[in-house]
LOVEXZA-862091 format. One record per residue (C-alpha): x, y, z; chain. Coordinates in steps of 0.05 Angstrom, whole numbers, plus 5000, padded with zeros to 4 digits. Each point is the difference from the previous one (the first is absolute). Last residue first. Example, Ala and Ser with C-alpha at 12.3 -4.5 7.8 and 13.67 -1.06 7.14 Angstrom:
BEGIN
@c1=5273 | c2=4979 | c3=5143 | chain=A $
@c1=4973 | c2=4931 | c3=5013 | chain=A $
! end
This chain:
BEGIN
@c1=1904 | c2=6974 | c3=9235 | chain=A $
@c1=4974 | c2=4986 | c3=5065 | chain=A $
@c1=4948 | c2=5034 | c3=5040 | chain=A $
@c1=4945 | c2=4965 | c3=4979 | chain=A $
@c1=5034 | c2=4924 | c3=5015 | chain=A $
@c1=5013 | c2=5021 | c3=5069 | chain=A $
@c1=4924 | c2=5027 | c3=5013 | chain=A $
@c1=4974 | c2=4940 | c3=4965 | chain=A $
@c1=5042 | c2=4950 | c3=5038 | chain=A $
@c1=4986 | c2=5038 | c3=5062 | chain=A $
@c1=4923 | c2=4992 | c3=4991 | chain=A $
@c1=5004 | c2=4932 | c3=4980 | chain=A $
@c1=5036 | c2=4974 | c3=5068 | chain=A $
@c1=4978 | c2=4937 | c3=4995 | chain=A $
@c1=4969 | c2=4982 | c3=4925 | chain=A $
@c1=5020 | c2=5027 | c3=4919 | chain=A $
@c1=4978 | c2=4949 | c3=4950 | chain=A $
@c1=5038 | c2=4961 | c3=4950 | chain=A $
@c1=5003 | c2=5016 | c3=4925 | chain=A $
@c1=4954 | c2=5044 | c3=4954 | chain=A $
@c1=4934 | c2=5041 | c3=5020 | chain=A $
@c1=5017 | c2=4997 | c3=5065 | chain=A $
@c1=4970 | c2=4966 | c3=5059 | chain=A $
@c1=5009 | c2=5056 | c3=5064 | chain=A $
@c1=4990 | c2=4954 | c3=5068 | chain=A $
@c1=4994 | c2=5023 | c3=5081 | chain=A $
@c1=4985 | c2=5074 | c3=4966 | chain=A $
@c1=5021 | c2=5061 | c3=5036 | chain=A $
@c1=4949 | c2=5049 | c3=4966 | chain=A $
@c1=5054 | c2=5055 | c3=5007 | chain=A $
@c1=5051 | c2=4957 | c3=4949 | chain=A $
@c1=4944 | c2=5002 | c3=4944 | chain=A $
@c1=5003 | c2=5078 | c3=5004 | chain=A $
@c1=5067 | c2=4997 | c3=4995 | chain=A $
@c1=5006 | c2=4947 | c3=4943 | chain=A $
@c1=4960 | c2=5055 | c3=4974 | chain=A $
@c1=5046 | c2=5058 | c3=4996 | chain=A $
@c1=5055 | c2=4965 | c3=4977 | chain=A $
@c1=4950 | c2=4984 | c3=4945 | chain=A $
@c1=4992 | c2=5075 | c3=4998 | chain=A $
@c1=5076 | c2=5006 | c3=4993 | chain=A $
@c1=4996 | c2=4955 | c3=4941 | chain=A $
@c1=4960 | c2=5032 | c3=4966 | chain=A $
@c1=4965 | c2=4971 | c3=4934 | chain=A $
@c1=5039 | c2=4928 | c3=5017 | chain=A $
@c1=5022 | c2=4954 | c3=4951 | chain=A $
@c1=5078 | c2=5019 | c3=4992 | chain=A $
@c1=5002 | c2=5021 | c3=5074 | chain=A $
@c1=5001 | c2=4931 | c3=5028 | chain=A $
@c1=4948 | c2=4992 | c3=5047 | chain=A $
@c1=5028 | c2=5018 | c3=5066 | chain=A $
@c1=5030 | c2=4942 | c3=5042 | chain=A $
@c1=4983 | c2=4941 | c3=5042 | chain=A $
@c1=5061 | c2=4957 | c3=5008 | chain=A $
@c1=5018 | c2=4936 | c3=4967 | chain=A $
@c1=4968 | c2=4968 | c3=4933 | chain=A $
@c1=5052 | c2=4987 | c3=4940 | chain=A $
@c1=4953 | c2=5014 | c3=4936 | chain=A $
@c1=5068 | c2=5034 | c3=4963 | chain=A $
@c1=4973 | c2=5057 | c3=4972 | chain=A $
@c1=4933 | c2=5009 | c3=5041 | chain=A $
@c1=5044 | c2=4996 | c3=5069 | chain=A $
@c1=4949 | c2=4961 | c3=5048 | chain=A $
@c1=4965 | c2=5027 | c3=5056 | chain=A $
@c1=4961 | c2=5049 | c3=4972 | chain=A $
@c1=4957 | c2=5065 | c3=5031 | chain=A $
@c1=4937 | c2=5033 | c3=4983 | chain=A $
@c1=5002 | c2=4943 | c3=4949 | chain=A $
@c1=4936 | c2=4969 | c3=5018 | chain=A $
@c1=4975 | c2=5010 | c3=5073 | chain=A $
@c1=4958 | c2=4952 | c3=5020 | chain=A $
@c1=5008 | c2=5009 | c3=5081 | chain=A $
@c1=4974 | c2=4966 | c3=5056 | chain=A $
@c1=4988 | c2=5031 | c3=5071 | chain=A $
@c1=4957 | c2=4941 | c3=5023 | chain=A $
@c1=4934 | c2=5042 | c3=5014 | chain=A $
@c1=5027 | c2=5056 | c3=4968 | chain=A $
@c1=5012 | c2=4980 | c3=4933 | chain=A $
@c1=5018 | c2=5041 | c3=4945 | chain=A $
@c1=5007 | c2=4996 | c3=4924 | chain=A $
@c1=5057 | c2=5034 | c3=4956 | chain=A $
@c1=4979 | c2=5051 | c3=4940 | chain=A $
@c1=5042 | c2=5019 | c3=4946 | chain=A $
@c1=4972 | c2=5057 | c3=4960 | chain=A $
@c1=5055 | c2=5054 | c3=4980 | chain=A $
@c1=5042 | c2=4938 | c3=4999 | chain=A $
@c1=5073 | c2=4977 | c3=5038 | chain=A $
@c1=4981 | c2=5075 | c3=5036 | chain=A $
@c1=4935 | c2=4989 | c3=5016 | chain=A $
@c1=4976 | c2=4959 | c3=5066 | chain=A $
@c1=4917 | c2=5008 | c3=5010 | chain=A $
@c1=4969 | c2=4949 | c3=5045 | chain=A $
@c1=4948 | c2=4960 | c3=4995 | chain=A $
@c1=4967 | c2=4973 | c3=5059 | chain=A $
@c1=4993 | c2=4922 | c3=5002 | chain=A $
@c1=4940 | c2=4947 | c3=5008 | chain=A $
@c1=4984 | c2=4990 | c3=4931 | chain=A $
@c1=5008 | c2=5072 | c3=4981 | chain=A $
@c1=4988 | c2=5064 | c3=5048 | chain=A $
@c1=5012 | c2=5067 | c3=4968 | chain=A $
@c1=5046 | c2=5047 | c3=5044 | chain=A $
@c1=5050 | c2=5026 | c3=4937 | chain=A $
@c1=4966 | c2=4997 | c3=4942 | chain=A $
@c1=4966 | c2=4944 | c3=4949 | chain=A $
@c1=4985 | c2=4985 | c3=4926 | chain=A $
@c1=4951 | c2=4965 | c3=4961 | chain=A $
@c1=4985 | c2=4969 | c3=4934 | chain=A $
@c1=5076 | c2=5009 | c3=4988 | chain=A $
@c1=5017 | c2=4969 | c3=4921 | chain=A $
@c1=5073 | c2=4973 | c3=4993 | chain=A $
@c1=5053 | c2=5014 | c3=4958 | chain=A $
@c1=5046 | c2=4955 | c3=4980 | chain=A $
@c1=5018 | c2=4920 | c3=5033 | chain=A $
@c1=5076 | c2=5021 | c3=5027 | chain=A $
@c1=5052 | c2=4951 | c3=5013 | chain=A $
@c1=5032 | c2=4995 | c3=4932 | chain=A $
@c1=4995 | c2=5079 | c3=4988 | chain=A $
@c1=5033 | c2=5010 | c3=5077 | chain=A $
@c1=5054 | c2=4948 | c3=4972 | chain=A $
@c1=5022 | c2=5033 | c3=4936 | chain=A $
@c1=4999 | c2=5068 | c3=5037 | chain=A $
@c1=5040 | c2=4967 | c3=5058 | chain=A $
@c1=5052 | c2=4960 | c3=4966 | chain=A $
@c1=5051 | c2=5052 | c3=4965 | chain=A $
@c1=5001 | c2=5049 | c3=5048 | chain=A $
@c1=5002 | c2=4954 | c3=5049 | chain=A $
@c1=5051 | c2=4969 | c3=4984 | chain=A $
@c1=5038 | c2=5079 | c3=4990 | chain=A $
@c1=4980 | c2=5015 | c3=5074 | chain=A $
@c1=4937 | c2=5042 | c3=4999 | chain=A $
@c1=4997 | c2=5076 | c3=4996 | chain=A $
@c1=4999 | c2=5002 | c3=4930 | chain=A $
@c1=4933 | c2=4957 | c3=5006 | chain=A $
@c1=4955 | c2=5061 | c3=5025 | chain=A $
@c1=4924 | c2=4986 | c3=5012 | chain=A $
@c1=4951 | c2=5049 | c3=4995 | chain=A $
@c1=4963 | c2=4988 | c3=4934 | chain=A $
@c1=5003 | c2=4927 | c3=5014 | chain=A $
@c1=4942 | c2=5004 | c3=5054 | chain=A $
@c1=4965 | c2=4951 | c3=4985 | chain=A $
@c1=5000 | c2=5028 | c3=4921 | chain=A $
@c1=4919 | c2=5002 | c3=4999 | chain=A $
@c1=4940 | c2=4986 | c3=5044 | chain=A $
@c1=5039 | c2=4982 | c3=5062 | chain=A $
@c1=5032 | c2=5076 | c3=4989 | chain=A $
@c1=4926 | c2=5033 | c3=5001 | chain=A $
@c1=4981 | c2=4967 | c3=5050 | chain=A $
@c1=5051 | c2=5009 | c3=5049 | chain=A $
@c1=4995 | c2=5066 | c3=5032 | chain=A $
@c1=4920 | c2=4974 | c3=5013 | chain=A $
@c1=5028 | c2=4934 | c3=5041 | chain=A $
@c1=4986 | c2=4936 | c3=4960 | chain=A $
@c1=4952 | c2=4949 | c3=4990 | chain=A $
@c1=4988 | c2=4946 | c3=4942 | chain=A $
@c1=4926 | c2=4955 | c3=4994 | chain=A $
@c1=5012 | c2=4936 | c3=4980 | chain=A $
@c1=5010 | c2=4960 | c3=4933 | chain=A $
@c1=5071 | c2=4971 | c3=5017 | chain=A $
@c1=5042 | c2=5023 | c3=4936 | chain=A $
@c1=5010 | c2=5072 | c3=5014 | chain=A $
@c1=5021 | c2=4994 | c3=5072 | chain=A $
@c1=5062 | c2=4945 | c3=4993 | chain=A $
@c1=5057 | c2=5053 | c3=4974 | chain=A $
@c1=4975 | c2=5056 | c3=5049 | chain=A $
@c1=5049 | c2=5014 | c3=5053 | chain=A $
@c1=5066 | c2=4978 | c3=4963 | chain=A $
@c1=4979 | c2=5051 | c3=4945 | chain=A $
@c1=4992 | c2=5058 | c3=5051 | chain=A $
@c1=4926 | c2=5008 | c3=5018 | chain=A $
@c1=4999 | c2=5010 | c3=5064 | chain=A $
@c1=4982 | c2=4961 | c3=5072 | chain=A $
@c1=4950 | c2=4978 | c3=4951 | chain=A $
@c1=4930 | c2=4971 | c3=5027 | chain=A $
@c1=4973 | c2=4946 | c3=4958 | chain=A $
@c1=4922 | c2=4975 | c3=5008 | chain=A $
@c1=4962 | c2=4935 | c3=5014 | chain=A $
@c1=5044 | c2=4942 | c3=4993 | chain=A $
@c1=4978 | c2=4944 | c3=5017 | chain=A $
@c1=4994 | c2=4948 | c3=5063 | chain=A $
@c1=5066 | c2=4988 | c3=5024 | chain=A $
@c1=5012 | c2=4948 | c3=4948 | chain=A $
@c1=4975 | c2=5046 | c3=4943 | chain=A $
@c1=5053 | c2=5043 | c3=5026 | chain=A $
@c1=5057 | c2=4961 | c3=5001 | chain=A $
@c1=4984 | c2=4972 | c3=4923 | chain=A $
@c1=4995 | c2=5071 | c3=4978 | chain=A $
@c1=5062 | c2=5031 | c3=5020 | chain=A $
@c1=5036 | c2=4937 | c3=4982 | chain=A $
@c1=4977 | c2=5011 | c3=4935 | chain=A $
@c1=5008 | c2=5073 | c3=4990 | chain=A $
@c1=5078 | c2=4995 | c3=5032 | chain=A $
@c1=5025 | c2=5016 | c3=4925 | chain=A $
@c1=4980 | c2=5067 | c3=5002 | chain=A $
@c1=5025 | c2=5028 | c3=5065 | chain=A $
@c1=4972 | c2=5014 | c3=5062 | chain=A $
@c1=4930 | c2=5017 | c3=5009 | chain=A $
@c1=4998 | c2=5037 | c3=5057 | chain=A $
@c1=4956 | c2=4993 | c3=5070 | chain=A $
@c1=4951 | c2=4947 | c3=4964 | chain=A $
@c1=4928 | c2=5000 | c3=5031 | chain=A $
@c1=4987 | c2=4930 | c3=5036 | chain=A $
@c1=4923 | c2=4960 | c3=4993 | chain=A $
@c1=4941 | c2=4982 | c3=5051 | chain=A $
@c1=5003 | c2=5077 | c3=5027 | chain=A $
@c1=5079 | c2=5024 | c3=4981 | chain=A $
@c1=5049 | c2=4962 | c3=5039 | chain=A $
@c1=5067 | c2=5025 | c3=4968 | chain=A $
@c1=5044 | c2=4983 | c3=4945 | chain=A $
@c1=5069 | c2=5029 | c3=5004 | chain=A $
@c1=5049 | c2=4998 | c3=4936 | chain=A $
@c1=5067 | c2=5002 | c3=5004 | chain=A $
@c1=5055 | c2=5002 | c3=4954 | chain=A $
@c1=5072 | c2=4969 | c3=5025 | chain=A $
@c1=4981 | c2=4929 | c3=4964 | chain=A $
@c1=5083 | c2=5006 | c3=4978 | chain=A $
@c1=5008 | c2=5021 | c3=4936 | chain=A $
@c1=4948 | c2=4995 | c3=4971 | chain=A $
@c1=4929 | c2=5009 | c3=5038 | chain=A $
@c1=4962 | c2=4970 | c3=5050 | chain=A $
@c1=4985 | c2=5001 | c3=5082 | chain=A $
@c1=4920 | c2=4997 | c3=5022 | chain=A $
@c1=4987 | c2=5023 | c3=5068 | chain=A $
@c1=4933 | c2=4987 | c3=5042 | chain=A $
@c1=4970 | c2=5045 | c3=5048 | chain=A $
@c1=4941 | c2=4980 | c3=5031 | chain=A $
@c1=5022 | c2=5006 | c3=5072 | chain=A $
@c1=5085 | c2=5007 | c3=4979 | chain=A $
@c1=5047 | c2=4972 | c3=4955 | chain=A $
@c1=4959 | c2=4945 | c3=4975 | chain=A $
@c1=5057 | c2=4972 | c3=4944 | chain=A $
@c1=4967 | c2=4975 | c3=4921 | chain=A $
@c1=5030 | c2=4952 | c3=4959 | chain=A $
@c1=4926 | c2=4975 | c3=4990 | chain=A $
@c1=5009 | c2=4929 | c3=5041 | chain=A $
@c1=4926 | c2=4997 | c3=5019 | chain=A $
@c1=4985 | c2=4935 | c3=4956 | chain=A $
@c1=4954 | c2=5042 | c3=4964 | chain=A $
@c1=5060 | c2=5048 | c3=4986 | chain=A $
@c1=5049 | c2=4944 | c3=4979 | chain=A $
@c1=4953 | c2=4977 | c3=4949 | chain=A $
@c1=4984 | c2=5070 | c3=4968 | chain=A $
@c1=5081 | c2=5010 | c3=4995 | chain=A $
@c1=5006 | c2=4923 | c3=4977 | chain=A $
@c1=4951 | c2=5024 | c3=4942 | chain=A $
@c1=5040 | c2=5063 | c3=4989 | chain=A $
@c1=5058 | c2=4974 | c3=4985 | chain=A $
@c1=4961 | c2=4933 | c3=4952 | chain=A $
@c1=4974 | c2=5061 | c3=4964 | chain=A $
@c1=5069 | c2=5034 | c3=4997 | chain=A $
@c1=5032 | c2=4934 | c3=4975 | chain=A $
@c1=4941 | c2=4991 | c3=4947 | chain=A $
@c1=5012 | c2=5078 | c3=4983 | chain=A $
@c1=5076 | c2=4989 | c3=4987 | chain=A $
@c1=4990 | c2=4933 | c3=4961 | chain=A $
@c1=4942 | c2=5038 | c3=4955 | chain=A $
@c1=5056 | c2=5053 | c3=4991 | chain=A $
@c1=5006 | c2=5070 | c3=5024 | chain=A $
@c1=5068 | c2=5006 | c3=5011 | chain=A $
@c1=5034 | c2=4926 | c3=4974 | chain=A $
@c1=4999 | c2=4945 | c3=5048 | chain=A $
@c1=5053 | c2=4989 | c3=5054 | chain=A $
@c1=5061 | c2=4962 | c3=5005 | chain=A $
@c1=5009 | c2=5007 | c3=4922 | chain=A $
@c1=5068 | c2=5034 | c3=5009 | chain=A $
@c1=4966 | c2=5064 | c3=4969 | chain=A $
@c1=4946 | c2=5007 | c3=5055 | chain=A $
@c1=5039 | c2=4992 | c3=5046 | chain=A $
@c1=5054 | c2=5049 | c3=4973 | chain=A $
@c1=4942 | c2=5047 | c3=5001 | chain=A $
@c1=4984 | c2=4984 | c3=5075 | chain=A $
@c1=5068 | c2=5008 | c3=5017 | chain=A $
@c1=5006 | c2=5074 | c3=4974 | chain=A $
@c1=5062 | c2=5021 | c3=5031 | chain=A $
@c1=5032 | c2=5036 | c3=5061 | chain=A $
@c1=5059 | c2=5001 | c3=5021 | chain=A $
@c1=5038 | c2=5032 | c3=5074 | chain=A $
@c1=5077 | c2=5002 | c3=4983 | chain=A $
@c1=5049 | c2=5008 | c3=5052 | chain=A $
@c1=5079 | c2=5020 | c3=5012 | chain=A $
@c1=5012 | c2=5019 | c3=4927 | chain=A $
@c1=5068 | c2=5012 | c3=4998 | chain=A $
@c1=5037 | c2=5077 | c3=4983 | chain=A $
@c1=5016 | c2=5014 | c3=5071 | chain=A $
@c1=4919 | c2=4984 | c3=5019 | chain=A $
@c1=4953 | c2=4993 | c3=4943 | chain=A $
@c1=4918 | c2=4982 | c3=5016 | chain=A $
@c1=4967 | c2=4963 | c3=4942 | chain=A $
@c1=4922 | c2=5003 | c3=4985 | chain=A $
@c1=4978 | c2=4957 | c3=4955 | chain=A $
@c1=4930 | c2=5005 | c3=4957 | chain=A $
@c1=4972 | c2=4956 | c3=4961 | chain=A $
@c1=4973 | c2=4978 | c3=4930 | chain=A $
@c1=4990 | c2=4930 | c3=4969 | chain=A $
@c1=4994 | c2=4977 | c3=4929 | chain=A $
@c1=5011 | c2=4930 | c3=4990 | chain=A $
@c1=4993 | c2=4953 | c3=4933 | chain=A $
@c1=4981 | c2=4924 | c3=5015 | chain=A $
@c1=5048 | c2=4947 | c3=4985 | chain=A $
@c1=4975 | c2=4952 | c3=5052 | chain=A $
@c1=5057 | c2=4989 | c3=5040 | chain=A $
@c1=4984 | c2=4955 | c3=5055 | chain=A $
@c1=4984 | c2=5039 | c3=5076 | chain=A $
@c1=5037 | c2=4988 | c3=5056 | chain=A $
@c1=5024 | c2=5070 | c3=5009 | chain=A $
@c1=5021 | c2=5010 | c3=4928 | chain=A $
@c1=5016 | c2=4929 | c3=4969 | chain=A $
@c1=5059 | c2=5017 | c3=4950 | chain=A $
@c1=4995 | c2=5040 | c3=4931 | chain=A $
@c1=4934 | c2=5004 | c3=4952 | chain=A $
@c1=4965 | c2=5051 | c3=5038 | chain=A $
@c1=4999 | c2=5060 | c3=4954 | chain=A $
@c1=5013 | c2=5068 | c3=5013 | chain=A $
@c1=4981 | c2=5072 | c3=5018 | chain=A $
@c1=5028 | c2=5044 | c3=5063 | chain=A $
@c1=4977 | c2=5073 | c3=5015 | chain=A $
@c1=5033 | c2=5048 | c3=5055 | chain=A $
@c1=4984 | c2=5044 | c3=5043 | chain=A $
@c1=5056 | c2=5028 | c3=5050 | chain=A $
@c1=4993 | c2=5040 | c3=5062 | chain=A $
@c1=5079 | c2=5018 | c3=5014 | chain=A $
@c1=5016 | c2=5013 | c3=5082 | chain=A $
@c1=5057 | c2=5032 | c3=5031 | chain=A $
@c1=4976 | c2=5068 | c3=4989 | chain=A $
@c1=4938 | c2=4998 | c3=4962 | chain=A $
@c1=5001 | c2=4973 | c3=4932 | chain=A $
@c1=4942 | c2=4980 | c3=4944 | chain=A $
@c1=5014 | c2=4963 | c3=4942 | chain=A $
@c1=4950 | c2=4972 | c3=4948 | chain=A $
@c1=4990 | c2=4958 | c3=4941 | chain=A $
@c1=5061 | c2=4947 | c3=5009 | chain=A $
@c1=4993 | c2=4950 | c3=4960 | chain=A $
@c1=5018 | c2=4920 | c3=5002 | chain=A $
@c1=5008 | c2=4954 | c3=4943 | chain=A $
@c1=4992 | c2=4931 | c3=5026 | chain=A $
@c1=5020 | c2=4947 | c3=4934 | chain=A $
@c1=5020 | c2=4951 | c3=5052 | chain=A $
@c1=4949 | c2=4999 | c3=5042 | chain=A $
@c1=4999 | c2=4945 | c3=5050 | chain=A $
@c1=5082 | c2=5012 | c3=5008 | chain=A $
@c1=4985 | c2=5076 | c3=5014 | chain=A $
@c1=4954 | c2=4995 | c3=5063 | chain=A $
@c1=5032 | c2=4942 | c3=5039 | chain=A $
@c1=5071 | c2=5030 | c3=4978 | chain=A $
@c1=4977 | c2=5065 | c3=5028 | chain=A $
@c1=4980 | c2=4967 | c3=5070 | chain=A $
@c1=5062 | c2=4961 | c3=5002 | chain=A $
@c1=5044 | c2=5063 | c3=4991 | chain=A $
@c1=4966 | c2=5032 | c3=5053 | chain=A $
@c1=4998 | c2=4955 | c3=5059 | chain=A $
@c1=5079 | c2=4976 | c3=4982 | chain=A $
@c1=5021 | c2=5079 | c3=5006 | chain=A $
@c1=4957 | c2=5028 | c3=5029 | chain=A $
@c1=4944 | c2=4990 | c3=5050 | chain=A $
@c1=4929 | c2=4966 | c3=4988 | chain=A $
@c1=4923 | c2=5009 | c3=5008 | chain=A $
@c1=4955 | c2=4974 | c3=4934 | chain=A $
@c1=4939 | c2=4988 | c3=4972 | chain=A $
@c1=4938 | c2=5040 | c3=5034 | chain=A $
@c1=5042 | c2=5070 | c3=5002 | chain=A $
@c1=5070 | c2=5000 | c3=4966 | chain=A $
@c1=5040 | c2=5011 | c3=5049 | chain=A $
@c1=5078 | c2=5001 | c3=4992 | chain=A $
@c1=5038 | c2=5016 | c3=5055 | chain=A $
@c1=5073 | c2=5024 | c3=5002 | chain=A $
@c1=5047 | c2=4951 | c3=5038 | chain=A $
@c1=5062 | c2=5013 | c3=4958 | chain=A $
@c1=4990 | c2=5067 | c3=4954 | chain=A $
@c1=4966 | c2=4989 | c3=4942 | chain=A $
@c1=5018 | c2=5025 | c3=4927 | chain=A $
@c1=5050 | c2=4948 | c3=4991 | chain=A $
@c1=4936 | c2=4954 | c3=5002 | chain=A $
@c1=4973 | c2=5030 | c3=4938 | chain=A $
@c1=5074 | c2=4991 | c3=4961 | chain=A $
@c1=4991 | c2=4922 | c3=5030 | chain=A $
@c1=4927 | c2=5001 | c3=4965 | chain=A $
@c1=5020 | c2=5025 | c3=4933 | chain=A $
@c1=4943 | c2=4981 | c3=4969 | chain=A $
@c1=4998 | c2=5069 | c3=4952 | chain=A $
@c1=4942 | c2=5033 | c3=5034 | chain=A $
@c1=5019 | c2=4980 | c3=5072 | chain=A $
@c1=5066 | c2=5034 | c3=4990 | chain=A $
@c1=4959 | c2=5060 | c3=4974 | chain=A $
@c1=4965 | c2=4996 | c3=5066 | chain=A $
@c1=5064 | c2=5005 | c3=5040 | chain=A $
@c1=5032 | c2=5046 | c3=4969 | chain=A $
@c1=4934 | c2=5049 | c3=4996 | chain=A $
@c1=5000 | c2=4997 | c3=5075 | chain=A $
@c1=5065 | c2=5009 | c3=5015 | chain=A $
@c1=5006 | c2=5068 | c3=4949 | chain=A $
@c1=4935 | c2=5027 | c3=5034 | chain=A $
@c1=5026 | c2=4977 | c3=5066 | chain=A $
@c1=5058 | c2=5038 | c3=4984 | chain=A $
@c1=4970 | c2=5066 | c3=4981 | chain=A $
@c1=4962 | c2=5011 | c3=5050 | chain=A $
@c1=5059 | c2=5000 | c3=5045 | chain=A $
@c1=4971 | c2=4993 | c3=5076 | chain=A $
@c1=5036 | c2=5050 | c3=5043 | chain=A $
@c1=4938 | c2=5049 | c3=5009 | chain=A $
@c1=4955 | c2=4936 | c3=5022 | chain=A $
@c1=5061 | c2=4980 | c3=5050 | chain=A $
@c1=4992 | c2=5077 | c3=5034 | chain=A $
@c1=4931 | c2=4994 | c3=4996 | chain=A $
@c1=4999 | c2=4944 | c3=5039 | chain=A $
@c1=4956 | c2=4941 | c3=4964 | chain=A $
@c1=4939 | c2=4981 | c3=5044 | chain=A $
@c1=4946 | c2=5029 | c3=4943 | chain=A $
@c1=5036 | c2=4969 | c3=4947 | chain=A $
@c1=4991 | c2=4928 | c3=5027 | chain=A $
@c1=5063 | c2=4969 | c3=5038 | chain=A $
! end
């Protein structure tokens, strides 16, 4: 159950208090290698997840997955730098250093290397167990410290990104870009950690595509090789400029367009001045102003920008603030196809689970009853398709899914 689906009545029964106290048992049990003490903590059947390693229930599934931690690293001294709780729920970040010089850890021979890792856990305490715990932690760090992959920034680590992006180039003349046509010169590009869930359109733009966002950061390659197969890239349109939006568009040497009430934003903080984090969940708290910084490429210059009614490689931009004082969307008429950015989501941002359409959540939005507003004005358009600026698209009935998503809270 996520906070927003708790009853209120539960939420205003939840002792604070005790999943402090449960939580800080159980990771100072961690902290001296007590692992049974740890496991006492659990209540039968709890989950532990810790994301890209492991998915298990207590008691056997936990104990074994603290032994195959601890017994690698026998000198482990684990820290706790930072508690945050919420009702049933403790947020906790925590630091762990050591040396490798115990057993095999996951296949891999001792190597006595030193570890420093960081991560995040977030533990949720029913009748004075923990009932779930959702982790996070650096993997590529401990990687990188294991010796499984080359040092940040090393000759090894650029060969291996030069051979990357060779296979990239390769794959693209070979017309396997991991590219999606999603509609009559519409192609989708999926990237991003976790999950691929940002999007980037590139569209049919004379004998090249224009770019309908940038993504994130880290998708600059891809970005590239997908459009050089389709011709080129000859300009960048943001939806708007939020870090997630932008991260590719300062590093691909084209022209970048936004609408007017965006400009200014794109060109600086992305939109950072207006965002409120308190009103996240205490994960996300925590993760999303580390991750929106990872994503995110900087400013960007606009050589141009656009308003509502301008025609743009085939599509009629259309003005949707609320999310952004500038976000645009792009029309269709001919096969009633929307681009529409984050005028609405269809994924939870805290926990990347995709489902419903809903209203951008109101920690990132400028007004949120405006962006009400413009899933509205979206809805009246009846689109056949609406392709999001993150997750799945919206098709059928869209109209009525936008309507019903609107008008909830």
């Amino acid at each position: 159950m996520t906070d927003a689906q708790t009853a209120p009545g539960l939420r205003g029964a939840i002792d604070e208090a005790q999943t402090a106290r449960v939580a800080a048992e159980y990771f100072d049990a961690i902290a001296r290698h007590d692992v049974e003490a740890a496991v006492a903590c659990w209540k039968p059947g709890g989950r532990e997840n810790v994301r890209g390693q492991v998915d298990t229930t207590a008691p056997d599934g936990v104990r074994d997955f603290l032994t195959g931690i601890l017994a690698p690293f026998p000198d482990l001294r684990f820290e706790v730098l930072e508690t945050t709780v919420q009702d049933d729920r403790a947020c906790v970040r925590w630091e762990a250093t050591g040396t490798f010089t115990g057993v095999p850890f996951q296949g891999v021979e001792p190597t006595g290397s030193p570890l420093r890792i960081e991560g995040v856990d977030v533990v949720i305490v029913h009748d004075g167990k923990i009932i779930e715990n959702n982790a996070y932690a650096d993997g590529m760090s401990l990687a990188r410290q294991l010796g499984l992959m080359p040092p940040d920034g090393s000759k090894a680590e650029q060969a291996m990104k030069q051979a990357f992006n060779a296979r990239t180039k390769a794959a693209a003349k070979l017309g396997s870009a991991p590219v999606e046509e999603v509609a009559d010169g519409v192609w989708l590009l999926r990237g991003g950690f976790p999950g691929k869930t940002m999007n980037v359109y590139l569209l049919k733009d004379g004998e090249g595509v224009m770019l309908f966002d940038a993504g994130v950061r880290s998708m600059t390659n891809a970005v590239a090789a997908a459009g050089a197969e389709l011709g080129g890239i000859t300009r960048v349109l943001l939806g708007h400029g939020h870090p997630d939006h932008r991260g590719t568009a300062p590093f691909l040497g084209v022209p970048v367009l936004c609408h007017e009430a965006e400009k200014a934003d794109a060109e600086a903080d992305g939109g950072a001045h207006y965002f409120h984090y308190e009103r996240l969940n205490p994960l996300g708290k925590v993760l999303m102003p580390r991750l929106l910084v990872g994503w995110d490429g900087g400013p960007v210059t606009i050589s141009q920008t656009v308003t509502e009614g301008d025609e743009i490689a085939g599509f009629r931009v259309i003005h949707l603030p609320g999310h952004a004082p500038g976000m645009i969307g792009l029309w269709r008429e001919s096969d009633r196809v929307a681009l529409t950015s984050d005028c609405f989501y269809t994924l939870d941002p805290q926990t990347g689970l995709k489902g419903r359409a809903r209203v951008p959540h109101a920690a990132f939005n400028e007004d949120t009853e405006q962006a009400r507003a413009s899933m509205l004005k979206l809805a009246a358009l009846e689109p056949a398709a609406a392709w999001p600026g993150h997750a799945d698209p919206l098709r059928g009935d869209v109209k009525g899914l936008l309507e019903t998503a609107a008008a909830t809270t």
